[in-house]
Backbone as ProteinMPNN parsed JSONL, in Angstrom:
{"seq_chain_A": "XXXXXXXXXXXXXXXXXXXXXXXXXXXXXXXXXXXXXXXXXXXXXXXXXXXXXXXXXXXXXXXXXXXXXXXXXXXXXXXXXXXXXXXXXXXXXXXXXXXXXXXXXXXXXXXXXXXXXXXXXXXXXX", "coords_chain_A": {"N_chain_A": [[41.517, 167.956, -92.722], [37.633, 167.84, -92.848], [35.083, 170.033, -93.148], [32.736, 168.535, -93.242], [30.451, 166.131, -92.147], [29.992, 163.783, -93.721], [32.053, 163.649, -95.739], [34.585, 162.128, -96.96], [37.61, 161.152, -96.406], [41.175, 160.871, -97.529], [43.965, 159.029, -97.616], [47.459, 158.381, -97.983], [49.228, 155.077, -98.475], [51.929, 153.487, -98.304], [52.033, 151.925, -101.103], [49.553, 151.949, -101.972], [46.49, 153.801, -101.954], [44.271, 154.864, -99.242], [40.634, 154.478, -98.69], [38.464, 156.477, -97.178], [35.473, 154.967, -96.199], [33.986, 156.102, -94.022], [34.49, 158.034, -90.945], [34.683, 157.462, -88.512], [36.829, 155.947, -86.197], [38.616, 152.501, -85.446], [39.928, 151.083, -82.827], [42.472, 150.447, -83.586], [43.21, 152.37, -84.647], [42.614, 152.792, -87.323], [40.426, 153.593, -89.705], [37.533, 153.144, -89.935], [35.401, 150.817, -92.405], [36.983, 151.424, -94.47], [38.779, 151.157, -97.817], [41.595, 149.461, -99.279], [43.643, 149.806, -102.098], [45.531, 147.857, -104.146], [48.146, 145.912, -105.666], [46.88, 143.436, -106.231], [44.498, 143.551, -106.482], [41.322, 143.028, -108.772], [40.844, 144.944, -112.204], [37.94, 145.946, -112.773], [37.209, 146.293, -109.779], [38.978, 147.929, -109.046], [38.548, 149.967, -111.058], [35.755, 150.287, -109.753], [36.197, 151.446, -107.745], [37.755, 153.376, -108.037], [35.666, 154.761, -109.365], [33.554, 155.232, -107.239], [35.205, 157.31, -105.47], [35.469, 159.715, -107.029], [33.003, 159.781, -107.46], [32.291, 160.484, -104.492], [34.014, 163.091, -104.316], [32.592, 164.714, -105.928], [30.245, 164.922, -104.974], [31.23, 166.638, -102.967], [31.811, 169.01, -103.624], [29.345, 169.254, -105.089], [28.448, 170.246, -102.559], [29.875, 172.237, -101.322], [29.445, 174.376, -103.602], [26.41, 174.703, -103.221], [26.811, 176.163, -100.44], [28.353, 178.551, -100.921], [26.814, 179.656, -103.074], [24.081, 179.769, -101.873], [24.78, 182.046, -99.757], [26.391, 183.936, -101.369], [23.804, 184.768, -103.004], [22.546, 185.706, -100.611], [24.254, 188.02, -99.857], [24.058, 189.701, -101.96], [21.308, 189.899, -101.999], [20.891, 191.64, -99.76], [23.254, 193.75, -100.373], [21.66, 195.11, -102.306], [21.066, 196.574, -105.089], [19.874, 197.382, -107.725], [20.571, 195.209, -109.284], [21.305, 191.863, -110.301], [24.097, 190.221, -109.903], [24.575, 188.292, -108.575], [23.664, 186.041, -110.434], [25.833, 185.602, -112.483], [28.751, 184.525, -111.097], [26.677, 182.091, -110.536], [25.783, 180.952, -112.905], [28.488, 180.384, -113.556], [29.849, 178.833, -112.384], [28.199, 176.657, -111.801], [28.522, 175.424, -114.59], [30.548, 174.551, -114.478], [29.902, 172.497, -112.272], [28.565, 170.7, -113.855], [29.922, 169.411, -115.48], [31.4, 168.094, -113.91], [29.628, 166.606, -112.538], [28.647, 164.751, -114.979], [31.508, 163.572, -115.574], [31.797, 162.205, -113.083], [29.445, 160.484, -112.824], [28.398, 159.872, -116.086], [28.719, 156.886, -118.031], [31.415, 155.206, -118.887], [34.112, 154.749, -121.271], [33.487, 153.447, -124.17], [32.632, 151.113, -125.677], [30.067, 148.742, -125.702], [29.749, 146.343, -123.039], [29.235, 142.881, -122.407], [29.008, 142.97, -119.713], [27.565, 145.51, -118.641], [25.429, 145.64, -120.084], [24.108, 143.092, -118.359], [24.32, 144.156, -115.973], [22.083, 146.503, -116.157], [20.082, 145.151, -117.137], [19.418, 143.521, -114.391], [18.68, 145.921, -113.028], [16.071, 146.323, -114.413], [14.51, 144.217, -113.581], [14.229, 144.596, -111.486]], "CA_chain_A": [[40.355, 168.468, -92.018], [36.544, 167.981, -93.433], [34.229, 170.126, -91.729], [31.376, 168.13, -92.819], [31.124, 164.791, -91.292], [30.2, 162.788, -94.594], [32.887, 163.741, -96.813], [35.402, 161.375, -96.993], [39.118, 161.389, -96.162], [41.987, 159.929, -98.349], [45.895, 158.897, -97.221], [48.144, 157.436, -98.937], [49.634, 154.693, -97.227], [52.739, 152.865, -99.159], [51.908, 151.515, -102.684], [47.918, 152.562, -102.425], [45.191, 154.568, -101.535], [43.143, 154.315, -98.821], [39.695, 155.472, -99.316], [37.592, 156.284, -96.225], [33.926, 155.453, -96.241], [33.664, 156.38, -92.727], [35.062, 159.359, -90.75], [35.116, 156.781, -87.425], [38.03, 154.893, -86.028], [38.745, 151.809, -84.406], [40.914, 150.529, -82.005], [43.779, 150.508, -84.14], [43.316, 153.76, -85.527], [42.2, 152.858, -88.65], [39.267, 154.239, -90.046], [36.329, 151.779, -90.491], [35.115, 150.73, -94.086], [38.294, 151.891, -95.52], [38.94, 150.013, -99.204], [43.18, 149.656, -99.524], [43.88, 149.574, -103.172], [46.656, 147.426, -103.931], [48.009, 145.823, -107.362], [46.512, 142.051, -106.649], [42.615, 144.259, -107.011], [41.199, 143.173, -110.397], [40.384, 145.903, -113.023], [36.851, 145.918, -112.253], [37.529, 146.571, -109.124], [39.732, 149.195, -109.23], [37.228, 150.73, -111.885], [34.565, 150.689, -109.067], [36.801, 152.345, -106.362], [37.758, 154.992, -108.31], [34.141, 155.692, -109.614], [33.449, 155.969, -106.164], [36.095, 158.366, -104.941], [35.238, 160.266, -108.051], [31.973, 160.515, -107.074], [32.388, 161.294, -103.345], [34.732, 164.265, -104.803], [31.387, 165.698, -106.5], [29.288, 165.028, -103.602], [31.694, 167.422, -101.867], [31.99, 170.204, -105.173], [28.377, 169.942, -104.755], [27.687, 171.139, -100.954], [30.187, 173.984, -101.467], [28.597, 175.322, -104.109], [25.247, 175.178, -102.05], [26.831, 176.74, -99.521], [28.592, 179.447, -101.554], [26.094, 180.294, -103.798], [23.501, 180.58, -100.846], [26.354, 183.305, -99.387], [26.503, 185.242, -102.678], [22.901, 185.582, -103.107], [22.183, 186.592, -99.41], [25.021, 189.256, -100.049], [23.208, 190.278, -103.261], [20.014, 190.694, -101.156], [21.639, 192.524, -98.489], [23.945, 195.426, -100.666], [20.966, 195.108, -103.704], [21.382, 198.208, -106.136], [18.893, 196.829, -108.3], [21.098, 194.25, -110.272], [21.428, 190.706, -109.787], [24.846, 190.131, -110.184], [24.657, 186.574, -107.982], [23.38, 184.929, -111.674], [26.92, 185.149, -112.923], [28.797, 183.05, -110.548], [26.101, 180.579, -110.24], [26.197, 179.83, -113.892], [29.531, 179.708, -114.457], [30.165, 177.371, -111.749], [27.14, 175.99, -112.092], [28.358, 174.777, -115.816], [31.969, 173.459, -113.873], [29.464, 171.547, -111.934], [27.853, 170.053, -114.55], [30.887, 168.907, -115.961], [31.999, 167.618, -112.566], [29.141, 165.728, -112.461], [29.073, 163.923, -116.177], [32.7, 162.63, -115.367], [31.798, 161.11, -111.882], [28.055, 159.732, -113.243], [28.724, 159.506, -117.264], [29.315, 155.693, -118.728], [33.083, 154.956, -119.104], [34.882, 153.827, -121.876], [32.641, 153.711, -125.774], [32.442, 149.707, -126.052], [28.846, 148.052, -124.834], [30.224, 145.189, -123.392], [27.877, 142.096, -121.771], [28.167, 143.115, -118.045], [27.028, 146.468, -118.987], [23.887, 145.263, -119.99], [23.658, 142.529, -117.237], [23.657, 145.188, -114.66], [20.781, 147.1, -116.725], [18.828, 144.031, -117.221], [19.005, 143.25, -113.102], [17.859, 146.989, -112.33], [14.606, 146.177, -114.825], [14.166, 143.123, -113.603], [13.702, 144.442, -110.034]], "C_chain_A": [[39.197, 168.597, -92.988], [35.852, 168.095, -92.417], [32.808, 169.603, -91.927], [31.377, 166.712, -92.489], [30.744, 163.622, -92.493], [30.815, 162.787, -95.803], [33.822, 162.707, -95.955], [37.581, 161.743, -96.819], [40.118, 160.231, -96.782], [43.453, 159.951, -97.515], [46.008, 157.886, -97.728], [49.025, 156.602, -98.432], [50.048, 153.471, -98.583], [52.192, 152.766, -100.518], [50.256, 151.989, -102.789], [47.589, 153.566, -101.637], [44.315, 154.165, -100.525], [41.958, 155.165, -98.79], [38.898, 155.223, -98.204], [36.025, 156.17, -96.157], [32.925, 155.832, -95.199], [34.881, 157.05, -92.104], [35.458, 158.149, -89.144], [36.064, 156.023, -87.175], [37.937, 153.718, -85.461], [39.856, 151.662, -83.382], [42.183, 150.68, -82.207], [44.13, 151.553, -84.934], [43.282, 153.797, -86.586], [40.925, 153.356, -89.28], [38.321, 152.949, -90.574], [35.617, 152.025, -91.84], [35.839, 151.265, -95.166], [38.588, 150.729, -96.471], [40.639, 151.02, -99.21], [43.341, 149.445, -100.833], [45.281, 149.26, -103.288], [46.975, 146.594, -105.226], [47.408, 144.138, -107.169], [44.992, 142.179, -106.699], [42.592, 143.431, -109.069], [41.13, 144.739, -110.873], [39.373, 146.459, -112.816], [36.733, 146.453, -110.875], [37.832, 147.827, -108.596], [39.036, 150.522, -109.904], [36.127, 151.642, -110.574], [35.099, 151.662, -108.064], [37.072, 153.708, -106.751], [36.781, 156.064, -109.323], [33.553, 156.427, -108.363], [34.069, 157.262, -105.704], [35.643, 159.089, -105.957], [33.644, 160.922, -107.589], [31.415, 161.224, -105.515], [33.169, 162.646, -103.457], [33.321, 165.063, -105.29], [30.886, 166.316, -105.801], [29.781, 166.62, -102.77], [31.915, 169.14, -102.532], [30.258, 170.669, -104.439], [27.618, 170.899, -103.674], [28.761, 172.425, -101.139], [29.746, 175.01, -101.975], [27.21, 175.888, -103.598], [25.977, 176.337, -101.596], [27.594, 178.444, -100.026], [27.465, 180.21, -102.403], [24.609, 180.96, -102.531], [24.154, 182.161, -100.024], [26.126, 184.164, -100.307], [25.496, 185.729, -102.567], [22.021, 186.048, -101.8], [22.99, 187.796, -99.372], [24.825, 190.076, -100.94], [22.301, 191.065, -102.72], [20.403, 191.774, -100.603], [22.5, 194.312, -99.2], [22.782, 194.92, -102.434], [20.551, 196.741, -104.087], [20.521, 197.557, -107.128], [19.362, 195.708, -109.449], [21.166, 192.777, -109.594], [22.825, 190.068, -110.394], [25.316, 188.699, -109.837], [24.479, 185.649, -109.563], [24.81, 184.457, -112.208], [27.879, 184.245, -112.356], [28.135, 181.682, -110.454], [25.967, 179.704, -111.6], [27.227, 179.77, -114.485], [30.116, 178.696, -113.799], [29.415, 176.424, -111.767], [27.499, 174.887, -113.297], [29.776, 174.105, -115.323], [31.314, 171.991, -112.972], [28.967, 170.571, -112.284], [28.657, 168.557, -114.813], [31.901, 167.685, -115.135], [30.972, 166.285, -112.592], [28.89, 164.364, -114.096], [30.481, 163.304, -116.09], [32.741, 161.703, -114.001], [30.527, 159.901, -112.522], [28.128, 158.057, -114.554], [29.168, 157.78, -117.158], [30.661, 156.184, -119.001], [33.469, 154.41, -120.072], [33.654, 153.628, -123.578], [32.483, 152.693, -126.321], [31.32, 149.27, -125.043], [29.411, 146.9, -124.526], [28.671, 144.037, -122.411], [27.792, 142.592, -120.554], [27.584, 144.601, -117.909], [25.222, 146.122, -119.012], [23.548, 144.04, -119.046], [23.058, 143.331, -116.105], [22.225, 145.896, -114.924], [19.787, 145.989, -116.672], [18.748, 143.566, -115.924], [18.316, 144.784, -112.704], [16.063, 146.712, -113.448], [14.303, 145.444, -114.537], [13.374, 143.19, -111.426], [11.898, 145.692, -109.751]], "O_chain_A": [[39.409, 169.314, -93.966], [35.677, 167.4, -91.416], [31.858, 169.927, -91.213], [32.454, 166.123, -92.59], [31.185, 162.498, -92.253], [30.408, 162.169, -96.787], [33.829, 162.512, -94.739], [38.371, 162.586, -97.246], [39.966, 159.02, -96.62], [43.854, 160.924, -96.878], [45.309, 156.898, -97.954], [49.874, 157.207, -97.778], [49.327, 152.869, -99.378], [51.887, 153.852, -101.011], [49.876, 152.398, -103.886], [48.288, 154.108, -100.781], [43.578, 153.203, -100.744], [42.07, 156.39, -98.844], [38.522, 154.07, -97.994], [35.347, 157.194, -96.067], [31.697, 155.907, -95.248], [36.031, 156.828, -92.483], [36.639, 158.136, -88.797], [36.265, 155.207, -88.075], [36.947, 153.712, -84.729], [40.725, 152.533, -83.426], [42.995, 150.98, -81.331], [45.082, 151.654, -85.708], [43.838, 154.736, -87.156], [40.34, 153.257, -88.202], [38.521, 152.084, -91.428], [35.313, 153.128, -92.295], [35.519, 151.498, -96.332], [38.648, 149.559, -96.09], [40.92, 152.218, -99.18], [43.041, 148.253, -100.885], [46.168, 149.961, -102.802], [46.011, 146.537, -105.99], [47.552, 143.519, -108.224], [44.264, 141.207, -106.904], [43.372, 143.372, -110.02], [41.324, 145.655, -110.073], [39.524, 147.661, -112.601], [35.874, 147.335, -110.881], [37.153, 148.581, -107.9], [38.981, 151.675, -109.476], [35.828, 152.828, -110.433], [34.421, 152.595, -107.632], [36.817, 154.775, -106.193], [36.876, 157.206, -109.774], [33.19, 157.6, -108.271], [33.349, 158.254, -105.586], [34.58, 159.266, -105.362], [33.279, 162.089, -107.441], [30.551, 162.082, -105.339], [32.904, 163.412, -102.53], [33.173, 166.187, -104.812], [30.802, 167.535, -105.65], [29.054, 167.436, -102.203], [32.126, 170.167, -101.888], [29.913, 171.629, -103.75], [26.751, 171.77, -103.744], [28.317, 173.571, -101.071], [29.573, 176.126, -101.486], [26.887, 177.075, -103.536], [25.872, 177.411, -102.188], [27.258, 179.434, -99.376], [27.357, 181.43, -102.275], [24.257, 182.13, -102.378], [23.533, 183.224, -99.986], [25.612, 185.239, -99.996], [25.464, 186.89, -102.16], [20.963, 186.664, -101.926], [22.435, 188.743, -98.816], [25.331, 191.196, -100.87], [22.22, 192.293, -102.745], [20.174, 192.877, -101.1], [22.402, 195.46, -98.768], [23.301, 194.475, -103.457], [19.963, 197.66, -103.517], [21.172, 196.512, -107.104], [18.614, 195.388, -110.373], [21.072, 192.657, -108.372], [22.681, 189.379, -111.404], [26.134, 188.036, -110.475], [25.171, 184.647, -109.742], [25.062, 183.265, -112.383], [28.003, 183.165, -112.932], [28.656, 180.572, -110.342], [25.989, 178.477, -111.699], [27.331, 179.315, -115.624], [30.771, 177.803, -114.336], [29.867, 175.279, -111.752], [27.042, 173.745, -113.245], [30.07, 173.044, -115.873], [31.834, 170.877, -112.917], [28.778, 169.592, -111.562], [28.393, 167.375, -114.595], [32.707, 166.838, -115.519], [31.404, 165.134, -112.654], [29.046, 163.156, -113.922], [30.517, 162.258, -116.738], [33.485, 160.736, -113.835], [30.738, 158.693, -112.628], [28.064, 156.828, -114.521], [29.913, 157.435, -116.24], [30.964, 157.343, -119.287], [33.227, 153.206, -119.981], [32.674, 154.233, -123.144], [32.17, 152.794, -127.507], [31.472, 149.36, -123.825], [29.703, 146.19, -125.488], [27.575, 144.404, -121.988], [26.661, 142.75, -120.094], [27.061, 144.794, -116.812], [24.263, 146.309, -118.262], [22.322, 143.995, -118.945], [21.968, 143.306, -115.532], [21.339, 145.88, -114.068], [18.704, 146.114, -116.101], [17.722, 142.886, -115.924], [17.316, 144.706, -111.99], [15.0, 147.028, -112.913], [13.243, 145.3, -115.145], [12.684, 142.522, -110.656], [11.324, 145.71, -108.662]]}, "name": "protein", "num_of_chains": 1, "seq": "XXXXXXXXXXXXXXXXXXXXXXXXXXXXXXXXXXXXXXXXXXXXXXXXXXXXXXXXXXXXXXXXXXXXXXXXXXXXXXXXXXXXXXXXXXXXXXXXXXXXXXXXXXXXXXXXXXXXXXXXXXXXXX"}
């Protein structure tokens, strides 16, 4: 169960992963734009799928915290004794979020190799 409608839903279905990029079904009860990971994927591949999922996991870190931290500091407002006690949760999750986000974002791996800079040299090129 995801109660927001663009988080993503995972099952594991024999030897892979399937990774939903859509919450809709078809016909056959499969979920549309679902990627099956399976061992005849290249490397590359595989790389990209689970940058993705990685970063739809953030995506979903991130709206909680919204939605939590909005919560705290309306409950702050609400019983306020003149302290602001909301700061402490928000930066200590705040700094889990960070961290959350540098491992979905962050470059992979500590070797420049050529398609590294191919991809860079097509985003300047546009």
């Amino acid at each position: 169960f995801y109660p927001l409608p663009f988080v993503p839903s995972h099952q594991v279905l024999g030897r892979g992963i399937l990774i939903s990029l859509s919450l809709s079904k078809n016909s056959y009860g499969a979920r549309e734009g679902a990627v099956r990971m399976n061992s005849g994927m290249t490397g590359e591949y595989r790389e990209a799928v689970r940058r993705l999922q990685s970063q739809k996991h953030f995506y979903r870190h991130a709206v909680v915290f919204l939605i939590c931290q909005i919560t705290l500091g309306l409950l702050n407002l609400l019983a306020w004794h003149g302290y602001a006690w909301v700061i402490w949760p928000l930066l200590g999750w705040g700094v889990g979020l960070l961290f959350h986000a540098l491992a979905a974002y962050a470059p992979r791996g500590n070797k420049l190799d050529e398609r590294h800079v191919r991809e860079i040299m097509k985003t300047l090129k546009k």
